[in-house]
mmCIF file of the N, C-alpha and C atoms, coordinates in Angstrom:
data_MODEL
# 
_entry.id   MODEL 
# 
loop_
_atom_site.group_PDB 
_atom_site.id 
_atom_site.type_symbol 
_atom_site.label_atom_id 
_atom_site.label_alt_id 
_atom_site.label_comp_id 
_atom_site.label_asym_id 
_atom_site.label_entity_id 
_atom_site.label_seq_id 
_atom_site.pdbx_PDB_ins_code 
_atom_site.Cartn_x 
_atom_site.Cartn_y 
_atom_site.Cartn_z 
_atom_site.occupancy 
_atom_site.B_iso_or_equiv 
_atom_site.pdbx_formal_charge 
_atom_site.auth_seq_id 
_atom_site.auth_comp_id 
_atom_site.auth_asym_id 
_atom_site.auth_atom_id 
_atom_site.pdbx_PDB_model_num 
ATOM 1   N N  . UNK A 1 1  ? 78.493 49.672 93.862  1.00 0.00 ? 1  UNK A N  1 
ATOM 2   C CA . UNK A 1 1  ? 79.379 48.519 93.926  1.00 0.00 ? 1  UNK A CA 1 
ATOM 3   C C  . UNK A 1 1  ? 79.358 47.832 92.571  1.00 0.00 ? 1  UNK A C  1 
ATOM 4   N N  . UNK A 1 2  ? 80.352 47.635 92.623  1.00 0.00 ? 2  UNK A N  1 
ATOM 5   C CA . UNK A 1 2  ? 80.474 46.605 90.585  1.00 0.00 ? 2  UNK A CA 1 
ATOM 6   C C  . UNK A 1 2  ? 80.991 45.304 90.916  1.00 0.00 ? 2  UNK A C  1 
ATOM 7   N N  . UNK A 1 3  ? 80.099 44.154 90.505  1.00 0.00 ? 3  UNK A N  1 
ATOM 8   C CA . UNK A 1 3  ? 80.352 42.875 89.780  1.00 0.00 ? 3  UNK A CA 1 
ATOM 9   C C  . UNK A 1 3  ? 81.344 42.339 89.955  1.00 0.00 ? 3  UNK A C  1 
ATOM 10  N N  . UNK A 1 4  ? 81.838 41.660 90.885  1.00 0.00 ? 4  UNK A N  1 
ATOM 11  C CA . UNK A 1 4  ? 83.568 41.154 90.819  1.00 0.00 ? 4  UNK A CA 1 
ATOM 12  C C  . UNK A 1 4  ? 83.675 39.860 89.324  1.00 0.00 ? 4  UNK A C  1 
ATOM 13  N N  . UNK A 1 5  ? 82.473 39.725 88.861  1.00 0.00 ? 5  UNK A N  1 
ATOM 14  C CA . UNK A 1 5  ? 82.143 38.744 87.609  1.00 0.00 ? 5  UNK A CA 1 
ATOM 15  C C  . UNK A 1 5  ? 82.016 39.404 86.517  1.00 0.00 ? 5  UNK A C  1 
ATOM 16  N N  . UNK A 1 6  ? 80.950 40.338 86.294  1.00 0.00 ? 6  UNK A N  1 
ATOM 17  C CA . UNK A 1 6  ? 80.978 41.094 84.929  1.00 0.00 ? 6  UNK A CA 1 
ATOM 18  C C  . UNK A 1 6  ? 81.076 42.432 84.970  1.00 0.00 ? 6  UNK A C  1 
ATOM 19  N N  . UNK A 1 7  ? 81.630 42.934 86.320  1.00 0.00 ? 7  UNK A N  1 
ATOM 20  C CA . UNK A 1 7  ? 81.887 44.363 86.371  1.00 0.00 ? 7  UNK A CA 1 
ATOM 21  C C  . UNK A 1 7  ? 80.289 45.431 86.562  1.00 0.00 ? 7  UNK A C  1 
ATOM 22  N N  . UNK A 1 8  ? 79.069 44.228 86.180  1.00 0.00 ? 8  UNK A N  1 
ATOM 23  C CA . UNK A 1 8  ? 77.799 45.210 86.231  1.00 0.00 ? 8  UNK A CA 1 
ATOM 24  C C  . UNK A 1 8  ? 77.546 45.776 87.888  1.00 0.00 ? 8  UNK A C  1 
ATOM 25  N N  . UNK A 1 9  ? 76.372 46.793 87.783  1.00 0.00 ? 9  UNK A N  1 
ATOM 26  C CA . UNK A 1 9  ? 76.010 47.496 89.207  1.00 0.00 ? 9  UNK A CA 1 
ATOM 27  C C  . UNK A 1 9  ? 75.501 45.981 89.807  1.00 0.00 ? 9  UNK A C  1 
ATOM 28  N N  . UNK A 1 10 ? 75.793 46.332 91.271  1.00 0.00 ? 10 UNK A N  1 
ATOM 29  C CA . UNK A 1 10 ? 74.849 45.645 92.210  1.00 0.00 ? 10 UNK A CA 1 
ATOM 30  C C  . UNK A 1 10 ? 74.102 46.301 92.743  1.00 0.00 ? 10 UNK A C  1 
ATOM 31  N N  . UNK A 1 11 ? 73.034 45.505 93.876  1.00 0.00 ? 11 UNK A N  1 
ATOM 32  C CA . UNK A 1 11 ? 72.192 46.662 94.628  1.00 0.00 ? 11 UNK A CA 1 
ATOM 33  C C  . UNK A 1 11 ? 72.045 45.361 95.636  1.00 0.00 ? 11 UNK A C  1 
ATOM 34  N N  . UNK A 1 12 ? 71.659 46.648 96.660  1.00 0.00 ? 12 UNK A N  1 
ATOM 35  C CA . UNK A 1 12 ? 71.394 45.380 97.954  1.00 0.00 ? 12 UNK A CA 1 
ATOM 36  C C  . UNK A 1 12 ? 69.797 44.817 97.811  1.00 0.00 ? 12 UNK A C  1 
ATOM 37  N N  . UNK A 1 13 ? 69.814 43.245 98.679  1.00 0.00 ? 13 UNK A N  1 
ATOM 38  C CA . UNK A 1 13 ? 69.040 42.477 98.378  1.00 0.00 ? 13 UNK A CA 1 
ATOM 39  C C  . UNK A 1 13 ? 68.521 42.539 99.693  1.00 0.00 ? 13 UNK A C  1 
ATOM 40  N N  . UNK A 1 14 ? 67.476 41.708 100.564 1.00 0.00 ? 14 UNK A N  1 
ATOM 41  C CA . UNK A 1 14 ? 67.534 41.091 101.589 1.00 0.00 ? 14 UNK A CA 1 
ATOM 42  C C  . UNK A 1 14 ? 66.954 39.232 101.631 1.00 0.00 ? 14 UNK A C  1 
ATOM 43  N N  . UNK A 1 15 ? 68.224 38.808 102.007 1.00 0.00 ? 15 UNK A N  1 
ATOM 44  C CA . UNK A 1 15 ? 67.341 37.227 101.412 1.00 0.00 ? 15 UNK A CA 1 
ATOM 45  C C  . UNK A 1 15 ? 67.184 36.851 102.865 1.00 0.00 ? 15 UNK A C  1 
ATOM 46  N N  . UNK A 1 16 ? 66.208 35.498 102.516 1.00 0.00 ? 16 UNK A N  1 
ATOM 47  C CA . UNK A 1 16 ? 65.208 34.712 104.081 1.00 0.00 ? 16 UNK A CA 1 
ATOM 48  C C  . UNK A 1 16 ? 65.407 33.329 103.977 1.00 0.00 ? 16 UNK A C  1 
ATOM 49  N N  . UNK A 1 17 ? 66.159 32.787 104.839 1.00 0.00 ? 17 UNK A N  1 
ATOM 50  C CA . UNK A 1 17 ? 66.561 31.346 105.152 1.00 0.00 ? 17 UNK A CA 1 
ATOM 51  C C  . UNK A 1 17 ? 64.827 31.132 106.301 1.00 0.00 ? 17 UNK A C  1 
ATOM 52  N N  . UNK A 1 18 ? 65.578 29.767 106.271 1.00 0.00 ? 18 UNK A N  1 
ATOM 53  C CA . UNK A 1 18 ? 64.257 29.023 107.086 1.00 0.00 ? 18 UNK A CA 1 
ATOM 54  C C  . UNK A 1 18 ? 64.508 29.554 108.668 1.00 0.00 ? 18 UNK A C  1 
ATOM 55  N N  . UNK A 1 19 ? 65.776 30.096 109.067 1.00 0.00 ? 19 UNK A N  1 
ATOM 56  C CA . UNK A 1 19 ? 66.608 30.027 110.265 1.00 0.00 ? 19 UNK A CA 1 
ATOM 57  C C  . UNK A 1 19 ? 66.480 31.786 110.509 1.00 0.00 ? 19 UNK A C  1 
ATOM 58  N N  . UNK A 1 20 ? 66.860 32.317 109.606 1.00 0.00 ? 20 UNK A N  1 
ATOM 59  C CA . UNK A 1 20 ? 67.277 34.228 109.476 1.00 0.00 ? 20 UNK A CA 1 
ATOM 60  C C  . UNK A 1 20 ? 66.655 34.431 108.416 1.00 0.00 ? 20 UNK A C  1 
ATOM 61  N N  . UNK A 1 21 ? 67.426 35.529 108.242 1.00 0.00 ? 21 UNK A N  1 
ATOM 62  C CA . UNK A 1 21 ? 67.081 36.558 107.255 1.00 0.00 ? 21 UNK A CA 1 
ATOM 63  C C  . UNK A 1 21 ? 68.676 37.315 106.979 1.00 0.00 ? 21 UNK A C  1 
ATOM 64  N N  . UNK A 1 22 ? 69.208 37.774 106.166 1.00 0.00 ? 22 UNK A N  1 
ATOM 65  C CA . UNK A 1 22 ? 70.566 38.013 105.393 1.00 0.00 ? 22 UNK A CA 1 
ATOM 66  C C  . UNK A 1 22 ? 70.453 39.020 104.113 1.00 0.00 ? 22 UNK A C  1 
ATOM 67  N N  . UNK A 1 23 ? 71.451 40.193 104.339 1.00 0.00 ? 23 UNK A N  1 
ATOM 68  C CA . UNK A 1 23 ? 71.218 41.663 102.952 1.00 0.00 ? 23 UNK A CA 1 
ATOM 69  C C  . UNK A 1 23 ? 72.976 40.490 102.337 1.00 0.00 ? 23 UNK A C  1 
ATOM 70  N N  . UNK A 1 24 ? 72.404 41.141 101.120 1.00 0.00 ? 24 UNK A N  1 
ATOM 71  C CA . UNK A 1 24 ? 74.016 40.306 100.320 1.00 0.00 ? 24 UNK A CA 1 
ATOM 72  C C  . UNK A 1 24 ? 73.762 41.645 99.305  1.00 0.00 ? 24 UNK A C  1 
ATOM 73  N N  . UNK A 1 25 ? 74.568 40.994 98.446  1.00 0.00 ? 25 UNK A N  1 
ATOM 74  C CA . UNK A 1 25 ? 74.356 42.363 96.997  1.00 0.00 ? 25 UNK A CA 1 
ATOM 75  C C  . UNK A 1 25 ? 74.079 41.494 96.227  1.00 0.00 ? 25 UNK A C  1 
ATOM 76  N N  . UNK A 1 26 ? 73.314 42.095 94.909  1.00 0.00 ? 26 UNK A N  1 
ATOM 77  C CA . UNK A 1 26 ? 72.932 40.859 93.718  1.00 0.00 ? 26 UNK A CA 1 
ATOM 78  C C  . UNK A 1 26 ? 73.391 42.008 92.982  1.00 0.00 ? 26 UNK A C  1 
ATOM 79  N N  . UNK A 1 27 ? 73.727 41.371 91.643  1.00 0.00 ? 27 UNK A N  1 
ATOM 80  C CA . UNK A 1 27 ? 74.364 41.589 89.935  1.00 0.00 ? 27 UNK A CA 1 
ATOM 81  C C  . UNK A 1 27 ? 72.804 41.777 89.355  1.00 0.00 ? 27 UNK A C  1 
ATOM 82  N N  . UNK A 1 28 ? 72.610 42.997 88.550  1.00 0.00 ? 28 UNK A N  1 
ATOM 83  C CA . UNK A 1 28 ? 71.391 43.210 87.710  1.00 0.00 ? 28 UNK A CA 1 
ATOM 84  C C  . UNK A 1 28 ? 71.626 42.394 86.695  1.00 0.00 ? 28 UNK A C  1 
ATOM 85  N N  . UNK A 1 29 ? 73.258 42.434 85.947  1.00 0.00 ? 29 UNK A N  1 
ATOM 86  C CA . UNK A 1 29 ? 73.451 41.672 84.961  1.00 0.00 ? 29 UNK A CA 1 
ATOM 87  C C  . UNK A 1 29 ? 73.572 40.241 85.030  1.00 0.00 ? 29 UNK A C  1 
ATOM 88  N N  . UNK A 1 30 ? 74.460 39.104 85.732  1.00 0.00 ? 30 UNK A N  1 
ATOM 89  C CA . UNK A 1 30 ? 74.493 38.204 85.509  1.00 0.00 ? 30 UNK A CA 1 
ATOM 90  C C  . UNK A 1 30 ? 73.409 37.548 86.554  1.00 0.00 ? 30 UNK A C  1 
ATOM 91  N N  . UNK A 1 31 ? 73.171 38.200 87.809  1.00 0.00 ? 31 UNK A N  1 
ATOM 92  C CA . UNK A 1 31 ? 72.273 37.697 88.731  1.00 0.00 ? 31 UNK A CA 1 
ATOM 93  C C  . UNK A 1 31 ? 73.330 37.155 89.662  1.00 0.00 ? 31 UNK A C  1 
ATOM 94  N N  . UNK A 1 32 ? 75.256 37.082 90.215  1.00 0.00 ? 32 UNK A N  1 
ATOM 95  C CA . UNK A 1 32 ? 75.725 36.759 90.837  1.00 0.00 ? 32 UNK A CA 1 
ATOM 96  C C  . UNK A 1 32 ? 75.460 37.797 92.235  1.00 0.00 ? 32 UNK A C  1 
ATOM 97  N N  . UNK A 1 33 ? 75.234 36.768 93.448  1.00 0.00 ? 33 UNK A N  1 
ATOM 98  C CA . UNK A 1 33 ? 75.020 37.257 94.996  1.00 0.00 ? 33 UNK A CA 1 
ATOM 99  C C  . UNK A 1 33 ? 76.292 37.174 95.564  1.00 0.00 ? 33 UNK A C  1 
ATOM 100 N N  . UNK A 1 34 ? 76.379 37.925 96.305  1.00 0.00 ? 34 UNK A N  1 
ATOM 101 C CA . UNK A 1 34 ? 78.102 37.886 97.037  1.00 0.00 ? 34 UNK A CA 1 
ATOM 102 C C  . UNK A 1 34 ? 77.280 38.426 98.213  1.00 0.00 ? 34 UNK A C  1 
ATOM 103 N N  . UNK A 1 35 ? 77.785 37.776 99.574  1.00 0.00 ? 35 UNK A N  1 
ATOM 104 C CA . UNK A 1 35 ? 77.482 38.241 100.848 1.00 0.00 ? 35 UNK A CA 1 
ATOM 105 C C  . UNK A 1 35 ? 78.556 38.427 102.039 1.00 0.00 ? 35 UNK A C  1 
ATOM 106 N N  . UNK A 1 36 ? 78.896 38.688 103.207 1.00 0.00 ? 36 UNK A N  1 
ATOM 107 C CA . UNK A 1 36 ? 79.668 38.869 103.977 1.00 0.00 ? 36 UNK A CA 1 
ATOM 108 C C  . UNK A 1 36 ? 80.194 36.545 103.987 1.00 0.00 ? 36 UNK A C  1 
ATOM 109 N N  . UNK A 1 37 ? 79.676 35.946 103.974 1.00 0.00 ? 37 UNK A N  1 
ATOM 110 C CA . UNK A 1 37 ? 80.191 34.695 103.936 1.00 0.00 ? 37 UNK A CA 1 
ATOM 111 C C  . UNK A 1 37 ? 80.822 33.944 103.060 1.00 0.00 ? 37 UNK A C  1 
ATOM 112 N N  . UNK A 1 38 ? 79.884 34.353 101.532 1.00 0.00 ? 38 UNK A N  1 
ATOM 113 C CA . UNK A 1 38 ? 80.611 33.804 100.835 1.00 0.00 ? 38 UNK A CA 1 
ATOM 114 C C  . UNK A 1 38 ? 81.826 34.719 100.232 1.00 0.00 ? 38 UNK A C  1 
ATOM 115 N N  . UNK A 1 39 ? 82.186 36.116 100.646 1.00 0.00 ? 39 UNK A N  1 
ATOM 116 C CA . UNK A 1 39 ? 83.600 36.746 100.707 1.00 0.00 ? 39 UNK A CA 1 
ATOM 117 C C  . UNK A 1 39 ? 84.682 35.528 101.344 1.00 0.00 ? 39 UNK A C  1 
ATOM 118 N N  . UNK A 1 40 ? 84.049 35.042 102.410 1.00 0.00 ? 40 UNK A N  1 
ATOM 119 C CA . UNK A 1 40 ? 85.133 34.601 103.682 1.00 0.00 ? 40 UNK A CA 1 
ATOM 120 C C  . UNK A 1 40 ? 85.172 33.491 103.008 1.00 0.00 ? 40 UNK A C  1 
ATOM 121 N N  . UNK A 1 41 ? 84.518 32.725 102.165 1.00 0.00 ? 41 UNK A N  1 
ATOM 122 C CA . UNK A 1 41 ? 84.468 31.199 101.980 1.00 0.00 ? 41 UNK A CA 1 
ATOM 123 C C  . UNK A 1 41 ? 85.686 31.228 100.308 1.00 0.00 ? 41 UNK A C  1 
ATOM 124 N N  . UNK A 1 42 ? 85.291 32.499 99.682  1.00 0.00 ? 42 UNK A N  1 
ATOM 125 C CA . UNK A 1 42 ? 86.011 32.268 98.680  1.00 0.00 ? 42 UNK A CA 1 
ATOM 126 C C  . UNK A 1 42 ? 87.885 32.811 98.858  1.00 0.00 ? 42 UNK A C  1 
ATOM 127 N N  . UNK A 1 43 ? 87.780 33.530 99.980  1.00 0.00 ? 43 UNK A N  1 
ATOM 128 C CA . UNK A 1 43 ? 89.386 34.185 100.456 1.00 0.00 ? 43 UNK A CA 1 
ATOM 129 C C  . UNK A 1 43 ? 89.581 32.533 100.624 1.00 0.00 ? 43 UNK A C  1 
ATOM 130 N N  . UNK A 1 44 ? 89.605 31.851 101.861 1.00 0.00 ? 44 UNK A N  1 
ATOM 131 C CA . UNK A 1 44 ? 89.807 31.239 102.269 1.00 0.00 ? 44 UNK A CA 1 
ATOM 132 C C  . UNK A 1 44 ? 90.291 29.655 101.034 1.00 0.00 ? 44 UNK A C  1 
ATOM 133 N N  . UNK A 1 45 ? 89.243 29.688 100.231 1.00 0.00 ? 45 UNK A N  1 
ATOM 134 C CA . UNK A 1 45 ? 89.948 28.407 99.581  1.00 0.00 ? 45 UNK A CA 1 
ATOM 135 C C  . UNK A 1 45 ? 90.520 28.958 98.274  1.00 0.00 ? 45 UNK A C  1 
ATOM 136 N N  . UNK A 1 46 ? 91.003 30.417 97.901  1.00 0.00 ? 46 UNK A N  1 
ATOM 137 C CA . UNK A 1 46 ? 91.864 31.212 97.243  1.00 0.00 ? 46 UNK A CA 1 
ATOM 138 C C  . UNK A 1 46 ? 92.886 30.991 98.126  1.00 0.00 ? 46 UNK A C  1 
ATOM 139 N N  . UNK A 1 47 ? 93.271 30.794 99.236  1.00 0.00 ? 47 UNK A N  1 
ATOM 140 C CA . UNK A 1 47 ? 94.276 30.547 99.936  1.00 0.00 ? 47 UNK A CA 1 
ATOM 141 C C  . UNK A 1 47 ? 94.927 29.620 100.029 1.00 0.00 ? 47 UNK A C  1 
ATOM 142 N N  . UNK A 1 48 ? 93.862 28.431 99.819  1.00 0.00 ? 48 UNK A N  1 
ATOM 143 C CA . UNK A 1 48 ? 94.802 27.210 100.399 1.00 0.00 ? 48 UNK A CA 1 
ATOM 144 C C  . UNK A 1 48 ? 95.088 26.265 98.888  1.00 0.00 ? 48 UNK A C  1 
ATOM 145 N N  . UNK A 1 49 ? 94.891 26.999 98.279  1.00 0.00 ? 49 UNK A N  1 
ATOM 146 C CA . UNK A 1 49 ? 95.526 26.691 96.599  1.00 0.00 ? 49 UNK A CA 1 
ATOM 147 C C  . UNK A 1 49 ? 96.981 27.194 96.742  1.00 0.00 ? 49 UNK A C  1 
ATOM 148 N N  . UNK A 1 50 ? 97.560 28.433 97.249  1.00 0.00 ? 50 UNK A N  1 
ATOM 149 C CA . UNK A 1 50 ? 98.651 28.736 97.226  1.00 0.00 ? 50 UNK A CA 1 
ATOM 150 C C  . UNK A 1 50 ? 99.531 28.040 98.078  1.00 0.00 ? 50 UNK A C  1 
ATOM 151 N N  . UNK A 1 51 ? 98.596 26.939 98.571  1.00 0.00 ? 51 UNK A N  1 
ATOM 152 C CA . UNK A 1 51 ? 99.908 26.131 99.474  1.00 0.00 ? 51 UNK A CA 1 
ATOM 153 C C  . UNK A 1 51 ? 99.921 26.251 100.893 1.00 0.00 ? 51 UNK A C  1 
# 
């Protein structure tokens, strides 16, 4: 998977809230995490810019 930020590899993570536990992907290069939520959080207010 590549970087929707700097195009670098990702690899899967597994991160630990106080509540769960959550796999996202992390960036080797810049260190950006993208997970199944914050996909939905960034569609969503990419959307409501267009009106």
């Amino acid at each position: 998977m590549r970087c929707p930020r700097c195009q670098g590899r990702m690899f899967a993570e597994k991160y630990y809230d106080f509540v769960r536990s959550f796999d996202a992907w992390k960036c080797s290069c810049c260190g950006d995490v993208v997970d199944s939520t914050i996909l939905q959080n960034r569609a969503r207010s990419s959307s409501s810019f267009l009106g």
